[in-house]
DRENVO-976919 format. One record per residue (C-alpha): residue in three letters; x, y, z. Coordinates in steps of 0.001 Angstrom, whole numbers, plus 500000, padded with zeros to 6 digits. Example, Ala and Ser with C-alpha at 12.3 -4.5 7.8 and 13.67 -1.06 7.14 Angstrom:
<nutis>
{nuti 'ALA', {512300, 495500, 507800}}
{nuti 'SER', {513670, 498940, 507140}}
</nutis>
This chain:
<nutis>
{nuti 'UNK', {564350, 731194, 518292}}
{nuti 'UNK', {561923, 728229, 517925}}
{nuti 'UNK', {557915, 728429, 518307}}
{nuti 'UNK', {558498, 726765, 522116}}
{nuti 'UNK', {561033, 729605, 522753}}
{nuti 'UNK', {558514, 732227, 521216}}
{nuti 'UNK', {555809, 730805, 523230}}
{nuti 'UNK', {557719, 731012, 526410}}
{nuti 'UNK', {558988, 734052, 526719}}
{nuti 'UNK', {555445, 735441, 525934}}
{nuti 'UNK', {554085, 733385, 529047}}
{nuti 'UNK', {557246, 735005, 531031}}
{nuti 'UNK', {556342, 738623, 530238}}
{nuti 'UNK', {553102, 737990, 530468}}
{nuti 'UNK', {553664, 736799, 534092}}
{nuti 'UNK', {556119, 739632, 535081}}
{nuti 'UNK', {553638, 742537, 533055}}
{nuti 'UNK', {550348, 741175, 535599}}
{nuti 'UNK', {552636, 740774, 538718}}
{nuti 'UNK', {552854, 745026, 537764}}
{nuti 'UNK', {549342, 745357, 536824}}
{nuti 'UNK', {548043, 743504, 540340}}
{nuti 'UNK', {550502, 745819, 542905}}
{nuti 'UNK', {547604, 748482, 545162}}
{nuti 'UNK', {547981, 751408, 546056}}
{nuti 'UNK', {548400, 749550, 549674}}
{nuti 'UNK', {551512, 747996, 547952}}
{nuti 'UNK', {553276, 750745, 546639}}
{nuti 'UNK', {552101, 752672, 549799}}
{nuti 'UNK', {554732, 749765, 551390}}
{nuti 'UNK', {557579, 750138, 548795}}
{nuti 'UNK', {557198, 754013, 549505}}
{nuti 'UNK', {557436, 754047, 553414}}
{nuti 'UNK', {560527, 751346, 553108}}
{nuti 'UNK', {561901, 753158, 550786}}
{nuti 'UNK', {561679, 756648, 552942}}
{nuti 'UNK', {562794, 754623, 555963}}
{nuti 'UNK', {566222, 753344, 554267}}
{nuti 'UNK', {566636, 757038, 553692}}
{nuti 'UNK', {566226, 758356, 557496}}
{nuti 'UNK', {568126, 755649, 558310}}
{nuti 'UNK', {570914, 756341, 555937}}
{nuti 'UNK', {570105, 760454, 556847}}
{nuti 'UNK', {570690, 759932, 560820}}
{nuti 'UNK', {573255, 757174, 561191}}
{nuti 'UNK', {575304, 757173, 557282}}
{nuti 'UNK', {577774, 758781, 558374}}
{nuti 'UNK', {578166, 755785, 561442}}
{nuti 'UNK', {578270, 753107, 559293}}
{nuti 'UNK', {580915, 751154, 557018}}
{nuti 'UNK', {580516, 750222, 553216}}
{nuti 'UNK', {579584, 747096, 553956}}
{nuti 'UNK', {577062, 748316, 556564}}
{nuti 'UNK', {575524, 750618, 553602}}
{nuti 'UNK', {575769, 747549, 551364}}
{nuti 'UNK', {573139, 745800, 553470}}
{nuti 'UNK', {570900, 748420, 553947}}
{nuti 'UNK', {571029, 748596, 550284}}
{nuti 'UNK', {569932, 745006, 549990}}
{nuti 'UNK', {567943, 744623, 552537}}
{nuti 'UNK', {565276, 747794, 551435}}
{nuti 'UNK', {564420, 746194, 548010}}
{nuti 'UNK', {564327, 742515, 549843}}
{nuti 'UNK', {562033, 743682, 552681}}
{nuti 'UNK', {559935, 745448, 549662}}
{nuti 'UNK', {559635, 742043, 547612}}
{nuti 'UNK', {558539, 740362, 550512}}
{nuti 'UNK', {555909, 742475, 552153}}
{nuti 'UNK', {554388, 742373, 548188}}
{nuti 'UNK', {554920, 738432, 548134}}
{nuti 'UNK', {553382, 738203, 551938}}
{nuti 'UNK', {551049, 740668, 553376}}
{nuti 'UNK', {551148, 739825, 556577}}
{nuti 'UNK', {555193, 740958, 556989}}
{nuti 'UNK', {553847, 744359, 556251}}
{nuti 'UNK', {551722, 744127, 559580}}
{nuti 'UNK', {554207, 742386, 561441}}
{nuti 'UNK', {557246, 744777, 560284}}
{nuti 'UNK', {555522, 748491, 561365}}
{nuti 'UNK', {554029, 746966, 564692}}
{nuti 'UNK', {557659, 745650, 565961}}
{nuti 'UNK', {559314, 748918, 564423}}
{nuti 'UNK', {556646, 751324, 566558}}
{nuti 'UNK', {556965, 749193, 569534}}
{nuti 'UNK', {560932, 749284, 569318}}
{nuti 'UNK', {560784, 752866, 568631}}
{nuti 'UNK', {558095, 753340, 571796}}
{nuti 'UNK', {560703, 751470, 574229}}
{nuti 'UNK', {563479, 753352, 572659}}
{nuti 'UNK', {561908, 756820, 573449}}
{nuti 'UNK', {560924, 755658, 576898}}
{nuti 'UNK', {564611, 754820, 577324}}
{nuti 'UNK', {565438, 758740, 576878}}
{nuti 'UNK', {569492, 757749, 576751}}
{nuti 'UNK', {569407, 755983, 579733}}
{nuti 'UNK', {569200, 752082, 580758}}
{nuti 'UNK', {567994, 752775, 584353}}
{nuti 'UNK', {564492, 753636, 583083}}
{nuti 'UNK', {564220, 749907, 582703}}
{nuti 'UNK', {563387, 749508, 586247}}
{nuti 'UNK', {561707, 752498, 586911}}
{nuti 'UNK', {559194, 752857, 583888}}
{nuti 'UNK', {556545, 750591, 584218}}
{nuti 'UNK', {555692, 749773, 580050}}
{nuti 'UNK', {559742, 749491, 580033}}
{nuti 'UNK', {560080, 747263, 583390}}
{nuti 'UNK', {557233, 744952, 582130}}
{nuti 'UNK', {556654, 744655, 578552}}
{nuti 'UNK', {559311, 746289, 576586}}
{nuti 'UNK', {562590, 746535, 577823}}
{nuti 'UNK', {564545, 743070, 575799}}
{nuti 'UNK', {564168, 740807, 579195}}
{nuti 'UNK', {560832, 741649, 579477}}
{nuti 'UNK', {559782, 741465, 576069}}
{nuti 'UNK', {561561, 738312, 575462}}
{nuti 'UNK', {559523, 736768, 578364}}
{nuti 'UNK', {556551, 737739, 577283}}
{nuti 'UNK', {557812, 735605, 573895}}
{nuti 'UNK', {558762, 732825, 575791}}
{nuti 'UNK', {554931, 732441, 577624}}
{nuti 'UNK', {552803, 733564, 574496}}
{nuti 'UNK', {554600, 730537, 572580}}
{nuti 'UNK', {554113, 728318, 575273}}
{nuti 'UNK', {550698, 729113, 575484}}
{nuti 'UNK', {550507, 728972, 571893}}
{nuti 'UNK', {551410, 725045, 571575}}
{nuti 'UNK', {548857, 724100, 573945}}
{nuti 'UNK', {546076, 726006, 572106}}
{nuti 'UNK', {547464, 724460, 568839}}
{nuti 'UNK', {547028, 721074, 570191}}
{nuti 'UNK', {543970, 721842, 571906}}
{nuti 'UNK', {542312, 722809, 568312}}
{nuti 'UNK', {543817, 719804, 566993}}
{nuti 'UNK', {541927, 717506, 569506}}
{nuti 'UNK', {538683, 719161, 569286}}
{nuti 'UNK', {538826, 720532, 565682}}
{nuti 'UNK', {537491, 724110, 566209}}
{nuti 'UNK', {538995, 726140, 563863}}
{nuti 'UNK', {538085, 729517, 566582}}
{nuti 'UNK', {540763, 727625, 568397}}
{nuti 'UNK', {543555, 727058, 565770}}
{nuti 'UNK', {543172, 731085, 564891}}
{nuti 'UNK', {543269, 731845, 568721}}
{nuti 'UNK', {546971, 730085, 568476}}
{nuti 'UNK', {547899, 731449, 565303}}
{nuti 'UNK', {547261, 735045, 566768}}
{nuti 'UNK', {548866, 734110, 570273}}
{nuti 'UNK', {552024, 732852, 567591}}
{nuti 'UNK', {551951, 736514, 565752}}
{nuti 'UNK', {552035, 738115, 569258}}
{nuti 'UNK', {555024, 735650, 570656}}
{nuti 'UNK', {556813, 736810, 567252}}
{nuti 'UNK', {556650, 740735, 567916}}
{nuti 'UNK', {557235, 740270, 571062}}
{nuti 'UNK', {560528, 738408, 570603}}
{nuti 'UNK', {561663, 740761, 567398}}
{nuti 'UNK', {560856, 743477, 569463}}
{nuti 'UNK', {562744, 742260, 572137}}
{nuti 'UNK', {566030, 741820, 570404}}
{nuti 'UNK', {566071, 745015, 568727}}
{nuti 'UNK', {565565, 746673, 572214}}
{nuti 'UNK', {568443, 744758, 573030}}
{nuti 'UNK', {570372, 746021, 570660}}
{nuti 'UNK', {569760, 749426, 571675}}
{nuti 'UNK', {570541, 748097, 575395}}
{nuti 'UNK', {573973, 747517, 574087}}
{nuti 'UNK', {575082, 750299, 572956}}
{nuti 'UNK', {573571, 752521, 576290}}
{nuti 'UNK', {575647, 750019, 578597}}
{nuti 'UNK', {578828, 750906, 576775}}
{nuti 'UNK', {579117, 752434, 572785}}
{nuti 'UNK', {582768, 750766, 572150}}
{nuti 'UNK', {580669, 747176, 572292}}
{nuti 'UNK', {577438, 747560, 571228}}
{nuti 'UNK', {576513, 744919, 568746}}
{nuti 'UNK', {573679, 743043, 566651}}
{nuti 'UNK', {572087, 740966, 569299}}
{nuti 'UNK', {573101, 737354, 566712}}
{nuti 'UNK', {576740, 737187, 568889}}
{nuti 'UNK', {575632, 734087, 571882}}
{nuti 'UNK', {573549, 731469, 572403}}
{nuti 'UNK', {570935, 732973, 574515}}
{nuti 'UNK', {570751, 735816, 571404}}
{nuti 'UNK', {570570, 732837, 568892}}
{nuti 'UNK', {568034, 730791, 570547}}
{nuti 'UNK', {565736, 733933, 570054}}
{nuti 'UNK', {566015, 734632, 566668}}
{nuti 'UNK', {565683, 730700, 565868}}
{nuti 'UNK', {562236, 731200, 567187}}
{nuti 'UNK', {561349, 734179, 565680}}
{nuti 'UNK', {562857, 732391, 561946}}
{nuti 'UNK', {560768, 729054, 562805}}
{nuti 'UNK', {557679, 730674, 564023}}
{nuti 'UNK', {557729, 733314, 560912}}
{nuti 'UNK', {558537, 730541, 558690}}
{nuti 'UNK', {555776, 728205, 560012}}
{nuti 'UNK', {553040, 731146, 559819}}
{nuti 'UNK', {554476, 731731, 556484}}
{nuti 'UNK', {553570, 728065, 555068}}
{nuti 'UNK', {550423, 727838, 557562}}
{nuti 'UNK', {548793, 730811, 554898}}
{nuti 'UNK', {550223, 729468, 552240}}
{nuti 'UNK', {548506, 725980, 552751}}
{nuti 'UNK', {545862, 727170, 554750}}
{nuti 'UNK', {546238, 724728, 557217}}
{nuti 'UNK', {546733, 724990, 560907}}
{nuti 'UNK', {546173, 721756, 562458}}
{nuti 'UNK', {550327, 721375, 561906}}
{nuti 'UNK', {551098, 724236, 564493}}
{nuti 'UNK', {551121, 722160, 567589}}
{nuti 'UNK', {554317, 720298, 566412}}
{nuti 'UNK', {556248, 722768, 564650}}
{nuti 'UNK', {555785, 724962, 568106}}
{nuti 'UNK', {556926, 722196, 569687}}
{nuti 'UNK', {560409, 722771, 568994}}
{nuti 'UNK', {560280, 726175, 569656}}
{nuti 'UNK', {559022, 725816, 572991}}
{nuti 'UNK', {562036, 723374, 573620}}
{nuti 'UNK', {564210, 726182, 572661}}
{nuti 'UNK', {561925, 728380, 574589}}
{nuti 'UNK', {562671, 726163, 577945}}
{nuti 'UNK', {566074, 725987, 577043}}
{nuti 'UNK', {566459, 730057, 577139}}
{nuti 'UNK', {564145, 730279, 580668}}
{nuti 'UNK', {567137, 727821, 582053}}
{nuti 'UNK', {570066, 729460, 580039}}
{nuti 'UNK', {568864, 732543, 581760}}
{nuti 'UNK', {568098, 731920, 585520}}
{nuti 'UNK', {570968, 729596, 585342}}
{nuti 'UNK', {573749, 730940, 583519}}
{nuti 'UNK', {572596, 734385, 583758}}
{nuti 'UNK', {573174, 734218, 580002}}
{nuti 'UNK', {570718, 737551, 579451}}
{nuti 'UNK', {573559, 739984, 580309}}
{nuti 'UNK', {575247, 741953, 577770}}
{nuti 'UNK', {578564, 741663, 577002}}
{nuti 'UNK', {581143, 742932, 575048}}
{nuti 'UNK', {582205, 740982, 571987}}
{nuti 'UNK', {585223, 738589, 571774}}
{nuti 'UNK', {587337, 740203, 568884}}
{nuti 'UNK', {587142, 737074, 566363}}
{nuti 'UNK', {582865, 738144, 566320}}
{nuti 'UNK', {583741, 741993, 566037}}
{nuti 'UNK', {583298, 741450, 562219}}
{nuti 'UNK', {580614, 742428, 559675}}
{nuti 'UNK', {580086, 739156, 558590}}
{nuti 'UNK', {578345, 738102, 561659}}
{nuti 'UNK', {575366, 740564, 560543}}
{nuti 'UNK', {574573, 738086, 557572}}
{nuti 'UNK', {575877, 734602, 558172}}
{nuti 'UNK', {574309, 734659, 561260}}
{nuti 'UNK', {570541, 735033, 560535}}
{nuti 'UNK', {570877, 733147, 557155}}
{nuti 'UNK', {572376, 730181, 559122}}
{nuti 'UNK', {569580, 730254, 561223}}
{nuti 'UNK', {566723, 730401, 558896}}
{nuti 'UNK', {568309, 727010, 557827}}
{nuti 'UNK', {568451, 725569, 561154}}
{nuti 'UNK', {564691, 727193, 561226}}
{nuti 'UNK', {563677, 725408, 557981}}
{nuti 'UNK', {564846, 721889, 558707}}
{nuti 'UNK', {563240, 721891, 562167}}
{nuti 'UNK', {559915, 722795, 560497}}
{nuti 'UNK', {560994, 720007, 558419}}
{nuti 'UNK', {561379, 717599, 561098}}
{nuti 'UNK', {558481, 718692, 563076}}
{nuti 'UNK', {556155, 718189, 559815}}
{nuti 'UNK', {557829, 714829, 559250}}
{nuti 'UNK', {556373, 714127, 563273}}
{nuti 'UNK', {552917, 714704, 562122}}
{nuti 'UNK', {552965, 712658, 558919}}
{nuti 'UNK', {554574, 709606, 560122}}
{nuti 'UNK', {552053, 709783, 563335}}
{nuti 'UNK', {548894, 710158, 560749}}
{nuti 'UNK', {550125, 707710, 558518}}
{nuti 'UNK', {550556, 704639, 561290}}
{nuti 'UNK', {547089, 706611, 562807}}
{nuti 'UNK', {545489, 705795, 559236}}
{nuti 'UNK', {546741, 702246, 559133}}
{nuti 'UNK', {544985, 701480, 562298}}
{nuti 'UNK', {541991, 704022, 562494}}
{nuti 'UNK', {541297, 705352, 559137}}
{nuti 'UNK', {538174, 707687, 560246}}
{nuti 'UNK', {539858, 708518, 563744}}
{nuti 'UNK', {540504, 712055, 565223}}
{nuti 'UNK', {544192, 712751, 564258}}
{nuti 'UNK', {543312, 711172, 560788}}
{nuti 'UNK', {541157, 713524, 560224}}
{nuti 'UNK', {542577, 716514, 562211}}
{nuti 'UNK', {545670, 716359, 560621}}
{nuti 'UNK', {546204, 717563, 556841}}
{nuti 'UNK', {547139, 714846, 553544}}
{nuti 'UNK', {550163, 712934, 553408}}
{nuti 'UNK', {550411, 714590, 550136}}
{nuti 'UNK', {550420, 717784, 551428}}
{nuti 'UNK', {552868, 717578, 554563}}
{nuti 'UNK', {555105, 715590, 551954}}
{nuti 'UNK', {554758, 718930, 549911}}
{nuti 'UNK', {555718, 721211, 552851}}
{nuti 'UNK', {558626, 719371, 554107}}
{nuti 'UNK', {560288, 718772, 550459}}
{nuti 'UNK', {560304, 722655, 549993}}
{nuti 'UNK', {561286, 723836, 554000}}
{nuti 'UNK', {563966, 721557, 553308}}
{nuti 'UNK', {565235, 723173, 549820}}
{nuti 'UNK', {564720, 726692, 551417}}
{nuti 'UNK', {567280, 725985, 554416}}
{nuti 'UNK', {569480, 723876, 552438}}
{nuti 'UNK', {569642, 727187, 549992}}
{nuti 'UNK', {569950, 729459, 553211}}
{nuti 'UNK', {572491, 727410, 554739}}
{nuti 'UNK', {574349, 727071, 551476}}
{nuti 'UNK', {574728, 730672, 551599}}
{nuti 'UNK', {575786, 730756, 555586}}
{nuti 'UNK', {578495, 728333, 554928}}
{nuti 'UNK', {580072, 730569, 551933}}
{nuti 'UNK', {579740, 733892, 554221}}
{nuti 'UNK', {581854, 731676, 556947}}
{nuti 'UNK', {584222, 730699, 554617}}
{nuti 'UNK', {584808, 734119, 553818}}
{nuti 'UNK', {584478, 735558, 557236}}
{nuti 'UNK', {587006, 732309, 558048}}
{nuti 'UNK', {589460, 733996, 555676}}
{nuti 'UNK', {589444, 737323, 557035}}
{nuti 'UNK', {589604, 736140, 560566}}
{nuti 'UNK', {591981, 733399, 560254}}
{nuti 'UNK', {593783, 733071, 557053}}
{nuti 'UNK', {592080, 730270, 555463}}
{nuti 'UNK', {588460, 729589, 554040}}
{nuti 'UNK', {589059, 726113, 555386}}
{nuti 'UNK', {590611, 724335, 558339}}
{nuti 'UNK', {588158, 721613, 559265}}
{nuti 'UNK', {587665, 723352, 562591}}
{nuti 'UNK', {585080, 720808, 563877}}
{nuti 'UNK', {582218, 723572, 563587}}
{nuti 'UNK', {583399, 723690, 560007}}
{nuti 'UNK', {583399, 719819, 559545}}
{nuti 'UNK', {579811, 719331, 560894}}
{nuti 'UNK', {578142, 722116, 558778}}
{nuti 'UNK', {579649, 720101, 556241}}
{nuti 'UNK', {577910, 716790, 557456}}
{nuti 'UNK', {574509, 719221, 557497}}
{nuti 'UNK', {575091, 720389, 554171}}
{nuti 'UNK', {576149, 716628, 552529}}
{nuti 'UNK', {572799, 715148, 554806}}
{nuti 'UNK', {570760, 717645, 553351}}
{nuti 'UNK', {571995, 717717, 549531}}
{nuti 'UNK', {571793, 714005, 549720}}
{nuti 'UNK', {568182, 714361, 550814}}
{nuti 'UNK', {567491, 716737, 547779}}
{nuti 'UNK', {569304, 714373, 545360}}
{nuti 'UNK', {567074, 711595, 546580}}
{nuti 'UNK', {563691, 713459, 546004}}
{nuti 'UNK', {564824, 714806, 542603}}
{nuti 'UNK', {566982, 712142, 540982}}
{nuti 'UNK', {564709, 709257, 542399}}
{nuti 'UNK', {561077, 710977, 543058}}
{nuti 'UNK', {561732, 709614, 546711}}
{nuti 'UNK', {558720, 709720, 548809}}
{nuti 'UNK', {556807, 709035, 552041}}
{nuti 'UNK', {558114, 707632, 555439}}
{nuti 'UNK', {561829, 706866, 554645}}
{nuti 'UNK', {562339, 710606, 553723}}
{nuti 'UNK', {560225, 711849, 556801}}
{nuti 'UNK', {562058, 709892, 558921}}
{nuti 'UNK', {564803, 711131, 557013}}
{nuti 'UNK', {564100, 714645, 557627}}
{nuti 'UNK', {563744, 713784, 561555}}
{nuti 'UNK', {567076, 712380, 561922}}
{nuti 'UNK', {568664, 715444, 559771}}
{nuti 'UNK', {567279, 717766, 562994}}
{nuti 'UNK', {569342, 715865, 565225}}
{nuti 'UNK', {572735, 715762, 563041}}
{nuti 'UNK', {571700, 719863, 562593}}
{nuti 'UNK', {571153, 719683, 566242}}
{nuti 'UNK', {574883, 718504, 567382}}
{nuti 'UNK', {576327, 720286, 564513}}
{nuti 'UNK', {574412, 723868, 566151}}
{nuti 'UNK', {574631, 722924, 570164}}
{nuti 'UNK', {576624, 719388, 570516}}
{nuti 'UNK', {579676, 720595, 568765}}
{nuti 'UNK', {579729, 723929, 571427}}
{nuti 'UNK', {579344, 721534, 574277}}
{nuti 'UNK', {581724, 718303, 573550}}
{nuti 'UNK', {584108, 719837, 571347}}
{nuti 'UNK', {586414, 722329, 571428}}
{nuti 'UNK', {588109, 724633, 568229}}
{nuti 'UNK', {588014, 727570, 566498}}
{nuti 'UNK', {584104, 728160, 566692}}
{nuti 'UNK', {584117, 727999, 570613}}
{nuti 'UNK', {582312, 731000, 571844}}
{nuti 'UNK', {579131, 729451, 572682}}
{nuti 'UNK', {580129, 726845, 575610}}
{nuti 'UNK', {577312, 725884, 578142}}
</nutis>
């Protein structure tokens, strides 16, 4: 092994020995109560669930672990949705007609309810975003980001109520609320928002909020009209093509994907408007509002590399759930053939910033026309095409 080699792995388990030496007490206290939930979980409803079902509650115990250690916040964020989902469970007491005659069920946490309550608080939540932009009081920007953090437990909370809704209407087809559009729509904006909150700490920067919300209150307004219109909020049973395990991953890591390049896109917004703001008024609000070139460069190049990873991922669990279901990994369904186009946009995009250190406004703009191809590949595909993948029609 050469001196470089030597030298290396020193730094490496040097690195991994203070990662050890840094975890509190608070942070084991977390790996401990995860680790004891897995285990009630496993205690109550084991003998319920499949191998594959036990698989992922294997994985998902050490992953939710890592990631409350990484980000601190997730800790906060994971017990208050779990005791407010266990609060509207218990007020349930085995039966769904409580909804409408228990007041905390019939106006905050029953999964219409609470998923309202999601929909308003990230409304209200862009406006105050933009609002701190405009008059650059940070009091302001931390008013939205706790309005955002509310919206989010709302909305988590809300779909694991409706889960539990599911199985009271009818046990033969209760199922992980990922299975429509009006589900999907409301864990993309739980994914974005989490994801945005995620890289607002990390860069400690919140003047971006305004336009990554911005998307999710689109989504947000297209749920209020999916709902009143196409009474889309009901439950119902599963076609037989989604009664599959596979749903319970490719689902959500599709979607933090589609999450990632919208924050992407959104990002991309606010640098090309403060770079044509700069050319014209270099000491102007937005200018100086809005965070360095540099920087929203920065944030976009790695939401981009996280959803292309995620969506990597999603598109080998549907080949594989494609196999099982259909007898092929591949038929160019044109679902199929346009998370292809995604993927090929995307890696191209990647290629671009590695192989050629490509920069600046031709990548942001980029970036914004990969939400739209993602876009038609997610919704347009659903409502001008027809194939295997048809099960979310308008």
């Amino acid at each position: 092994m050469s001196t470089y080699d030597k030298l290396s792995a020193e730094l490496a388990f040097e690195k991994r020995l203070s990662f050890w030496q840094n975890l509190s007490i608070v942070d084991w206290l977390w790996a401990v109560t995860i680790a004891v939930s897995a285990a009630v979980v496993y205690w109550l409803y084991g003998a319920y669930m499949d191998s594959f079902e036990l698989a992922i509650l294997a994985a998902t115990t050490p992953a939710l672990i890592g990631l409350g250690w990484y980000w601190k916040s997730i800790r906060f964020y994971t017990v208050i949705v779990f005791a407010l989902s266990l609060l509207a469970l218990c007020l349930y007491d085995g039966s769904r007609a409580q909804a409408e005659t228990n007041f905390l069920l019939k106006y905050l946490f029953s999964s219409q309810s609470a998923i309202m309550w999601m929909s308003t608080l990230f409304v209200m939540a862009t406006i105050i975003y933009f609002l701190g932009l405009f008059t650059t009081k940070e009091v302001v920007l931390k008013t939205a980001s706790y309005l955002t953090w509310a919206a989010l437990v709302m909305g988590l909370t809300g779909l694991m109520v409706r889960w539990y809704e599911s199985y009271l209407i009818d046990p033969s087809f209760g199922h992980i609320p990922v299975s429509n559009l009006y589900e999907v729509f409301i864990l993309f904006c739980i994914l974005t928002g989490l994801l945005y909150l995620y890289y607002e700490q990390q860069y400690q920067q919140r003047s971006l909020g305004g336009f990554v919300l911005l998307v999710i209150s689109a989504a947000v307004g297209f749920l209020l009209w999916y709902s009143f219109e196409r009474g889309a909020n009901k439950i119902l049973p599963l076609v037989p093509a989604l009664q599959s395990y596979w749903m319970k991953i490719h689902v959500p890591a599709n979607f933090i994907g589609y999450g990632s390049f919208a924050l992407a896109a959104m990002v991309s917004i606010a640098y090309l408007l403060k770079q044509t703001v700069e050319q014209h008024q270099p000491n102007g609000l937005l200018a100086r509002s809005l965070p360095s070139l540099d920087m929203m460069d920065d944030l976009t190049y790695k939401a981009i590399a996280l959803g292309f990873a995620f969506f990597t991922v999603a598109t080998i669990l549907g080949a594989m759930w494609a196999a099982e279901a259909w007898g092929g990994y591949w038929s160019w369904d044109p679902k199929e053939t346009w998370a292809l186009i995604v993927w090929l946009n995307y890696a191209a995009w990647l290629h671009f910033r590695f192989s050629k250190g490509w920069r600046g406004a031709a990548m942001a703009w980029w970036a914004i026309l990969g939400l739209f191809i993602t876009l038609f590949a997610f919704l347009g595909v659903n409502m001008f095409l027809s194939g295997l993948h048809s099960y979310g029609q308008l």
